[in-house]
TIMAR-360697 format. One record per residue: x, y, z of N, C-alpha, C in turn. Coordinates in steps of 0.1 Angstrom, whole numbers, plus 5000, padded with zeros to 4 digits. Example, Ala and Ser with C-alpha at 12.3 -4.5 7.8 and 13.67 -1.06 7.14 Angstrom:
BEGIN
513249435078512349555078513249675078512849785071513749895071512950005079
This chain:
BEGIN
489488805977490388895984491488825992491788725992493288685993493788675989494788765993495888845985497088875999497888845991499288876005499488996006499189086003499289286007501189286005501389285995503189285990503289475985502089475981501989645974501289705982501389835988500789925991500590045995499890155985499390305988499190316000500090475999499190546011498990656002497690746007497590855998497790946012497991076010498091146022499191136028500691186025501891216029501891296046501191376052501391476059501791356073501891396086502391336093501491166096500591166098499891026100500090916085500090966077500890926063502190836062502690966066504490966066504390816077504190826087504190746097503890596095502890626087502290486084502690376068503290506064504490456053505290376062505890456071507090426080507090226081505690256086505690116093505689976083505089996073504789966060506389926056506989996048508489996047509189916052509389896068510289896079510089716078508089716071508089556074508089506059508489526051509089476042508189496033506789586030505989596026506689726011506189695997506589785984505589965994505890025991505090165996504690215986503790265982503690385973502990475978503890585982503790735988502590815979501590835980500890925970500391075977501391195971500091315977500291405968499691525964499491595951500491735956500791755969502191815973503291775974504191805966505791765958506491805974506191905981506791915991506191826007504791836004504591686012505791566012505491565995506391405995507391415999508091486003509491516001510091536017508891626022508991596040509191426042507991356036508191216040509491176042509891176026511291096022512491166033512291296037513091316044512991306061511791206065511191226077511691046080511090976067512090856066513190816068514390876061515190896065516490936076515791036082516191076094515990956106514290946105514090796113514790676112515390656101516090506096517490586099517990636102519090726104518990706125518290706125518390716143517890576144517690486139517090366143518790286140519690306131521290276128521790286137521890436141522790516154521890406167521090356169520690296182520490126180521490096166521889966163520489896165518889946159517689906157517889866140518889876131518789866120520589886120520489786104521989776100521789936090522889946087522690016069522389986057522589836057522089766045520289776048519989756056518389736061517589846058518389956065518090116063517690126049518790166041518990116020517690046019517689926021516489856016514789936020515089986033513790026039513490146027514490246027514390406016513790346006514690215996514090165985512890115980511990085992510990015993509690155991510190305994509690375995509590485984508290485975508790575963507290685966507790765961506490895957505890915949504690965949504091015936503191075934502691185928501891275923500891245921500191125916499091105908498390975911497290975916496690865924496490725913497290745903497290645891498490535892499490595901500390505906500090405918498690405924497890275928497690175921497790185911496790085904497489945905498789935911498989795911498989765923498289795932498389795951497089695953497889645963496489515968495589595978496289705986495689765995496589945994494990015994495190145992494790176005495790326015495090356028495090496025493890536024494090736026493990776038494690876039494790936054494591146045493891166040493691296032493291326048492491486045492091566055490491506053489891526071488991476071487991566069487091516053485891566047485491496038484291446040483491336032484091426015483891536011484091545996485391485992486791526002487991505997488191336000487491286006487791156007487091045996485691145992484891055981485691085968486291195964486591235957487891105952488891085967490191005964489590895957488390855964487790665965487490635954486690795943486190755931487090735920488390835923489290785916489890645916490290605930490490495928489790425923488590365924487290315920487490275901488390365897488690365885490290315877491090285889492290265890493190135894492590125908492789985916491889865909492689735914491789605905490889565916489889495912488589515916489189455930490189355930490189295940491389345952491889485949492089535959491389635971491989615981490889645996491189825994490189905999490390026001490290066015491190156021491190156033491390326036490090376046489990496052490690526064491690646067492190606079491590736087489890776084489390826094488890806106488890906115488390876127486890956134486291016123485291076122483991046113484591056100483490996096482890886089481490866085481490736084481990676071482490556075483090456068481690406053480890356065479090306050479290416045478990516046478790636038480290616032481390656030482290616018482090526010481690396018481690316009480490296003479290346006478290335992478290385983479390495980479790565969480990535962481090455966482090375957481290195947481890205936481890065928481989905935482589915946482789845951482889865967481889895973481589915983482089816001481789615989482489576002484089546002484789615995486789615996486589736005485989836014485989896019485889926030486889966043486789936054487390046060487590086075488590156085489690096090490790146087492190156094492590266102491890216113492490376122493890336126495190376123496090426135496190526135497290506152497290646158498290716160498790816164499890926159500590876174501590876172502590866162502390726159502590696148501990556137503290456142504490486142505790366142505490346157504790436167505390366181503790336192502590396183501590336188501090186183500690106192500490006188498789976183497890026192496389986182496390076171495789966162494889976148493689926152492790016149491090006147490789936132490289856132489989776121487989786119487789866109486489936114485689916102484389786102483689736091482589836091481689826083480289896079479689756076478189746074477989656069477789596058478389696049478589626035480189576031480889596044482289536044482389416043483189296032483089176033484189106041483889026047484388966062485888946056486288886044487288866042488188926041487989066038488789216037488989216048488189226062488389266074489589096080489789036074490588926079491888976074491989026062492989036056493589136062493189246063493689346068494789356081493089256093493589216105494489156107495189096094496288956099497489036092497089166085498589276083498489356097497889396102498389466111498689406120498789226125499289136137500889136126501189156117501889146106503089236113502389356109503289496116503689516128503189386143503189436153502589526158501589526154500289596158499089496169498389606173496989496180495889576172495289486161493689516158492689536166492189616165490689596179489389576165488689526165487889496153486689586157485989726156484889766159483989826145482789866145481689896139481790026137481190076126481190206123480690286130480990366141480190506142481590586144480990736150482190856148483090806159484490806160485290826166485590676175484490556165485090446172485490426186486090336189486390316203487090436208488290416205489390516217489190626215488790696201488390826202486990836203486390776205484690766212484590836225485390746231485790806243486490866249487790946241488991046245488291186240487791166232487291326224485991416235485191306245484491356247484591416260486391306265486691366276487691516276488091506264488791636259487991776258486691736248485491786248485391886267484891816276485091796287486091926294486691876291488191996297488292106291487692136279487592256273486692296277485692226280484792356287484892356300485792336307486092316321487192436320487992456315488792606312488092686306486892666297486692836292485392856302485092766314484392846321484992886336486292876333487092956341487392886357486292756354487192646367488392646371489192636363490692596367491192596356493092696356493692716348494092606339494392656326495092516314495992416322496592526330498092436334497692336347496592386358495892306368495292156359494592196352494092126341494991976340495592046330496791906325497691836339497791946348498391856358497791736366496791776369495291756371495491556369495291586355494791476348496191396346497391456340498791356343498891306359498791396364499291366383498291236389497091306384496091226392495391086381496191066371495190946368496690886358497690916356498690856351498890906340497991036330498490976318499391046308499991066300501291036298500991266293499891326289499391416283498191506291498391616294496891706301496091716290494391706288493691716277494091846268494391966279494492056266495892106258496891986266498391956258497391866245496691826250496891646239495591796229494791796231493991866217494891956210496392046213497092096208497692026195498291916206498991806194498691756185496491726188496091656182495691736171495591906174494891986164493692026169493392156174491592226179490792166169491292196152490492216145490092076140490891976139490691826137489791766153489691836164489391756172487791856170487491956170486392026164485591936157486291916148485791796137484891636139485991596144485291446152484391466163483991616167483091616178481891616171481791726158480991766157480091626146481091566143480491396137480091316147480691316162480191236172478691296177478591436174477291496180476591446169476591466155475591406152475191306151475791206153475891106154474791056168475391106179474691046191473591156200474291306194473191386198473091416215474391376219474991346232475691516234475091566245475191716245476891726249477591606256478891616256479691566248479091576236479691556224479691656216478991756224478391896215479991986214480692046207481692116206482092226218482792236225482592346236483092516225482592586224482292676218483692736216484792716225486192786225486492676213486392596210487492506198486792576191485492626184485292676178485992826175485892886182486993026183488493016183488692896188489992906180490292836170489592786166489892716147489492836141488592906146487893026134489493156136489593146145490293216148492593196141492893056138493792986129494292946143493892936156494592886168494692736168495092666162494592496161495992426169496892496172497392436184498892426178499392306179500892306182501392346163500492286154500992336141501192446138500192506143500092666140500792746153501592706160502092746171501592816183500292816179499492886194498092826192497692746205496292726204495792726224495592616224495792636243496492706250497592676243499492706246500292796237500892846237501892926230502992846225503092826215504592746212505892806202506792756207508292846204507592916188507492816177507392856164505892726160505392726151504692616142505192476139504692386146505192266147505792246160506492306168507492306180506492216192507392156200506492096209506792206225507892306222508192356235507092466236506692456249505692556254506692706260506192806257506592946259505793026269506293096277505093156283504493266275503293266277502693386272501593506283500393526281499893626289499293566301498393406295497893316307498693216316500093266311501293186319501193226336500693126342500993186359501993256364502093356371503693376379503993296389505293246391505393106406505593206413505093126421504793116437504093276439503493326431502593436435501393416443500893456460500093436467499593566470498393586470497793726470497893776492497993646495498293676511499093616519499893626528500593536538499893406543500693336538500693176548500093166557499393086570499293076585500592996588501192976598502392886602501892756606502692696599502092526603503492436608502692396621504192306625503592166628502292156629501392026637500091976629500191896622499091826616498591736625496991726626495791606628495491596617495291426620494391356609493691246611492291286609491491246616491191116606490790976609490390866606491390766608490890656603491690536608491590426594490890476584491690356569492790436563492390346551494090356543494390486538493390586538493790756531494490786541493290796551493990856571495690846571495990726567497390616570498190676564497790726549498590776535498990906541497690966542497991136547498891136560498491056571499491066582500891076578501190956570502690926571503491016559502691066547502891216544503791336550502791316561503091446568504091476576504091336581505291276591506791246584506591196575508291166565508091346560507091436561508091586550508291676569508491586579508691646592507891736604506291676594505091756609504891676616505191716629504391646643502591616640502391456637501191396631500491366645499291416647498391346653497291276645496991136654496191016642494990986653494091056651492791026654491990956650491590876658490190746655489290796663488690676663486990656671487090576683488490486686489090446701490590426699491090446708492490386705493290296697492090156702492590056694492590096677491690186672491590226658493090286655492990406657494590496657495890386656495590316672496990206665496890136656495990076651496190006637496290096630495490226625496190316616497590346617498390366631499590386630500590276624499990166630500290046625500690036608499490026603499290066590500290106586500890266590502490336586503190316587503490216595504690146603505390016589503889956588503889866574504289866563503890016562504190126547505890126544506090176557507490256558508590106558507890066566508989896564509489856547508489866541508589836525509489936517509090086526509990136517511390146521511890076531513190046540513589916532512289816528513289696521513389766505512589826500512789876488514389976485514490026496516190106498515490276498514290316495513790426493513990516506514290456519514490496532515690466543516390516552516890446561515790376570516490286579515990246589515590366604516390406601516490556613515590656609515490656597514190756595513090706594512890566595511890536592510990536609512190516618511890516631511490676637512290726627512390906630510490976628509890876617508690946611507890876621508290746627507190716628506890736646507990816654507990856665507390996667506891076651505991206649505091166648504491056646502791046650502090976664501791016666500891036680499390956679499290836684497690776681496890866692496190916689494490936696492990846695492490846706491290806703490190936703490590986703489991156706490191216697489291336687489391436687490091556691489591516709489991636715491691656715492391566711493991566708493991676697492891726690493491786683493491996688493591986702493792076701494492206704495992166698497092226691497492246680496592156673497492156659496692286651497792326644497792426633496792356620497192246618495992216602494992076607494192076612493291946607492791896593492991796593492491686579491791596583490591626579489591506578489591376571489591236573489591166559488791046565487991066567486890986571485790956560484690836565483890816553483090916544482890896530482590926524480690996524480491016536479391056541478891206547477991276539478291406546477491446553476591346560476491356575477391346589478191256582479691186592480391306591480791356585481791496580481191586585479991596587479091776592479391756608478891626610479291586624481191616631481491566620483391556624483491706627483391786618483591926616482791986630481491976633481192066643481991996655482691916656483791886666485091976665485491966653486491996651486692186657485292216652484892386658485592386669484492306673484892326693486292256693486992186692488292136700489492216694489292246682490592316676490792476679491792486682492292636683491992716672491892886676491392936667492393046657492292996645492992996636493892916631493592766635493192646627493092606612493592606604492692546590492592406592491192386589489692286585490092276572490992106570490792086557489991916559488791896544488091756542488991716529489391566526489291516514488691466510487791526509486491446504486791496488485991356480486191396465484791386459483891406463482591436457481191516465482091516479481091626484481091746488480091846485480592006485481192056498482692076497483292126506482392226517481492306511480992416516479892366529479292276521478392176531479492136545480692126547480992126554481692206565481692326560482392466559481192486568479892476565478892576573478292486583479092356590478792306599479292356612480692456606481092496615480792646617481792766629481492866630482292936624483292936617484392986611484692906595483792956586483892856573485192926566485593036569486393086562487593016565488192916574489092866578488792716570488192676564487692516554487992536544488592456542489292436525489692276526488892266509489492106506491092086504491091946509492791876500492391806496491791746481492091626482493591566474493591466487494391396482494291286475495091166468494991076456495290926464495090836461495490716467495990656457497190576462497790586473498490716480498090766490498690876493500090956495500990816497502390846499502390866483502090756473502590776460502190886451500990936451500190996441501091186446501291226437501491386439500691456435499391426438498591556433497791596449497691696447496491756461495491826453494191836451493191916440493192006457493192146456493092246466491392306463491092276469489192326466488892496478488792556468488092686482486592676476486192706485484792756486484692906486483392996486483193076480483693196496483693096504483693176520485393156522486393046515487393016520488493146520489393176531489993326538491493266526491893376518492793346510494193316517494093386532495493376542494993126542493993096544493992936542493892866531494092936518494392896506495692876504496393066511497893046507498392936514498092926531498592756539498592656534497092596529497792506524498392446509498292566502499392546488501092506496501292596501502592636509502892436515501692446523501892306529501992206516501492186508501692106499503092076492503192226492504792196486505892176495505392166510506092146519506391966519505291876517505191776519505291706504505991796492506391746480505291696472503991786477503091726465502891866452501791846441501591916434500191986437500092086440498692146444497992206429496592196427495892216416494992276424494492416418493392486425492192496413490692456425489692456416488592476428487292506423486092546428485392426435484392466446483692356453482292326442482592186435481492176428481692046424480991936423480991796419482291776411483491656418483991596413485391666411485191816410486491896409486991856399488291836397488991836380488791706376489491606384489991466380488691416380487891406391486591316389485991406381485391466375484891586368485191526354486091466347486491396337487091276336487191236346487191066342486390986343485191026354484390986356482690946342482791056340481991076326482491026315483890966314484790896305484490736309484490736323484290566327483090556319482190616328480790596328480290566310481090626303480690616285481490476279482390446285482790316281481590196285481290216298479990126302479390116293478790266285477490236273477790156263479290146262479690086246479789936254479789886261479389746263478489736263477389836269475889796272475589736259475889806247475389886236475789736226476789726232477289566229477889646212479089736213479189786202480789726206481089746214482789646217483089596229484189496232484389386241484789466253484989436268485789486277487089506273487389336271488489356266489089426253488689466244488989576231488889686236488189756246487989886252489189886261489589816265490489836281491889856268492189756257493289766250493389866242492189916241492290056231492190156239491890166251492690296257493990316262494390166263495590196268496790166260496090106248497490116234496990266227496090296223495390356216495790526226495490526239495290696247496490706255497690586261498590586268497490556283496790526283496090536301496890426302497490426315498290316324496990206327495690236329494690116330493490166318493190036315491989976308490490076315489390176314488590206323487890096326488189956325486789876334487989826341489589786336490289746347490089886358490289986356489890106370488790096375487790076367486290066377486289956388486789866381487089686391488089766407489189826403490089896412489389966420488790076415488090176423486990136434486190066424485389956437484089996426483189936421481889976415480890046422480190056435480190106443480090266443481290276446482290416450481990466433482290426422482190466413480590496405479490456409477990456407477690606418478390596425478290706435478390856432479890846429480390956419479790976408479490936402478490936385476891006391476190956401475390986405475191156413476591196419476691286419476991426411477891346402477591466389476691466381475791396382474091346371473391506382473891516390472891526403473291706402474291746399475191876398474591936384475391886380474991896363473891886353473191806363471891796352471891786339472791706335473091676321472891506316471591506309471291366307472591286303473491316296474591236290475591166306475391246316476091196327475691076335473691026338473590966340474090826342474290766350475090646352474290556342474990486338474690356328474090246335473090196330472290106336473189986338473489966331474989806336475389816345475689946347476490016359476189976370474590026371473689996384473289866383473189786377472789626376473789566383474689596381475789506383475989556403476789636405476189706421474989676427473889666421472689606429473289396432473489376424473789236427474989216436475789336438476689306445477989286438478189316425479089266420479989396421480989406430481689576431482889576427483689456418484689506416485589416420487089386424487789346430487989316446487289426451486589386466485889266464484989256459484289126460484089066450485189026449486088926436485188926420484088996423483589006406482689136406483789206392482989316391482089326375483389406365483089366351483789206347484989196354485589086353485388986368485588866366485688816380487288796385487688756395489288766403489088636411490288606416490588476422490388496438489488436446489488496459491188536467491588596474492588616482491888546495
């Protein structure tokens, strides 16, 4: 099987096809376009085109180069125009018949010593290839949509794959400008191992009426970077394709969050599969269209079922880096901040703290110097509590303890004026637990906010089942006062963001435990492969290991769902102390500071 890959099939024109011709072509590779729709092929040729047409206009290509790229690209009807390809990739629709069906043909066509290559992401690879004559030319080529501008390829053996196919392959796709991640057969492989089940996840987090679609996706872009809301990205990706790979991951692992959430079922059955078909989560202009339209579950803006309270004076109570974030928040969007500690000396380092903040963003140009003196003559240090009582909203952001919090709160009863909103940011403890520490729970409502706090624009708005809608409407109102994005959801473990990222970290853990792929191939295949701005063990290292064994522990604890349990590595590693970048070794080790 060394062979320089100069020829090569794709079977399967439709978009992941087209794309991967693209890339093929572009690197000087012969193409042969194969699909048994004349209008398939023809989208290609004309999807090619247009592309080598905008890659001219942005001086990425001459016109002579363009010419040569079209030439290199031919069609054809009949899986018999393989037969002189070193490497064949099908990208058909995913179903073991239509895929065995392609292979046996080929099986009959291609020379013994060309590689065959599946570009599924569901099912198994062994299983293709023990049905074929030649079982070890057989391997996975996963790319990912869009094919010309994502960079991981999954390079995905069985064990009757012979090592030298898997070299060959790997050293075309470092060829194309690609990054291979080399993994083992099971469903959905790395990146979709782990994206599908957090998608999974979010579907049943809307159809049991937690939090709207659109909270949802904000949710998850605002609050963890990434480029798509899960139930944007299963649109794109297809209900009924992502239906698919779940239902191969469940059997496969038998993992109850891998179990289908019952709505993708109803809407595949139903022809809702999302952006193709123009309505699946979302409504879209026509079939195919990426613009979202409103329809019946479209929110009305700014509809509040009650008046505001008036807010002119925030407390905020603690003295680390949230306290600091939220203070100076509040103070640059123009509220008189009070900064509560546990003595004075605490508060002035928290104020301090802002002072630090605000300097950076003065040498960065993001501020004058007069405003920065302007915000930071609105906050007020306390060593007291009892400062706080005038202000219109209290915020808690003290430790993550909800004894410390039950305690904060029945202070807060007594010192604050009445008709006050009681807001905690706490991100994994039941708001409500804190609500009935006091005498007036209907005035408690969560914020949480995101760290870093100046940066992050999300607030998750939590009520409880007691929270007065007149302190729901305050602080949405307040949020958009202070330029963030408010997401409203229910008091229940982890709320939106931890609620699914968390059970996404936590499964990456098992694929190390499991010793099925590297840190390092996990951290690059989510973030070539899903767009996440971080690797999940570069985040767990960030977060603190710790803090994150904690949160895992709390939704094991809610949910009672074996698949949630924290990963034993998880806990191994935390018992020894190893937490992360705090203390210079977590998954990875770091250089002391």
């Amino acid at each position: 099987m060394d062979i320089p890959l100069r020829t090569i099939a794709v079977v399967g024109l439709g978009t992941m096809g087209t794309g991967i011709a693209e890339v093929l072509a572009r690197a000087g590779r012969e193409v042969i376009g194969i699909d048994v729709s004349a209008d398939a092929a023809g989208r290609a040729v004309a999807a090619l085109e247009a592309s080598t047409a905008r890659a001219v206009q942005r001086e990425r290509l001459t016109e002579q180069e363009r010419l040569d790229v079209l030439a290199r690209f031919r069609t054809f009807s009949d899986l018999r125009a393989a037969a002189d390809a070193e490497l064949v990739i099908e990208v058909v629709p995913e179903s073991y018949e239509t895929k065995q069906q392609v292979f046996r043909a080929l099986d009959a066509v291609v020379s013994p010593t060309a590689i065959l290559a599946t570009g599924t992401n569901a099912l198994s690879v062994t299983r293709l290839a023990a049905d074929t004559s030649h079982p070890e030319r057989v391997l996975g080529l996963h790319f990912f949509n869009p094919a010309p501008a994502m960079k991981l390829v999954e390079v995905v053996s069985s064990v009757l794959t012979a090592p030298k196919a898997v070299d060959t392959v790997t050293a075309l796709a470092r060829e194309l400008g690609k990054e291979p991640v080399a993994v083992g057969d099971r469903p959905g492989f790395v990146a979709d191992g782990l994206l599908f089940g957090y998608l999974n996840q979010a579907a049943a987090m809307y159809e049991a009426k937690y939090a709207s679609r659109e909270d949802i996706d904000a949710a998850m872009r605002l609050g963890c970077g990434l480029p798509m809301g899960p139930l944007a990205l299963l649109d794109l990706i297809g209900v009924d394709t992502a239906r698919t790979v779940l239902e191969a991951m469940y059997s496969a692992s038998r993992d109850r969050l891998h179990a289908p959430a019952p709505i993708l079922k109803q809407l595949s059955n139903a022809g809702l599969t999302g952006r193709k078909s123009g309505r699946g989560f979302y409504t879209y202009e026509e079939p195919g269209s990426a613009a979202v339209v409103r329809d019946a579950l479209t929110p009305l803006d700014g509809a509040q079922p009650a008046a505001p309270r008036t807010v002119g004076s925030v407390g905020v109570a603690g003295s680390g880096t949230m306290a600091s974030g939220i203070a100076e928040v509040f103070a640059k969007a123009g509220y008189d901040v009070v900064l509560a500690a546990r003595s004075p000396e605490k508060a002035d380092t928290a104020k301090a703290r802002v002072a630090k903040s605000l300097a950076r963003s003065v040498d960065k140009g993001r501020m004058t110097a007069a405003a920065r003196e302007e915000t930071l003559a609105r906050i007020a240090p306390a060593g007291s509590l009892d400062a706080f009582a005038d202000v219109d909203l209290a915020v808690e952001a003290v430790a993550e303890d909800l004894e410390v919090k039950q305690q904060l709160f029945e202070t807060l009863d007594k010192v604050c004026k009445q008709g006050a909103v009681l807001a905690t940011t706490t991100s994994s403890l039941p708001v409500i637990a804190c609500a009935r520490a006091t005498s007036r729970p209907q005035d408690v409502v969560g914020m949480h906010f995101f760290n870093p706090a100046p940066a992050m624009k999300l607030v998750e708005v939590v009520r409880t089942v007691l929270t007065a809608d007149d302190v729901h409407a305050t602080v949405r109102e307040v949020c958009a006062a202070v330029r963030k994005h408010p997401v409203d959801c229910g008091d229940r473990a982890g709320f939106i963001v931890n609620a699914l990222l968390f059970p996404y970290l936590n499964n990456a853990v098992k694929m190390v435990q499991e010793h099925y792929a590297t840190l390092d191939d996990i951290d690059a295949a989510m973030k070539l492969g899903g767009g996440y701005p971080m690797g999940p063990f570069e985040l767990l290292d960030v977060v603190g290991l710790d803090v994150s064994l904690a949160i895992e522990r709390v939704l094991h604890r809610e949910f009672r769902d074996p698949g949630l349990a924290p990963a034993p590595l998880l806990e191994h590693l935390v018992a020894a102390g190893c937490l992360g970048r705090k203390t210079g070794r977590g998954f990875r080790e770091y250089a002391r500071r």
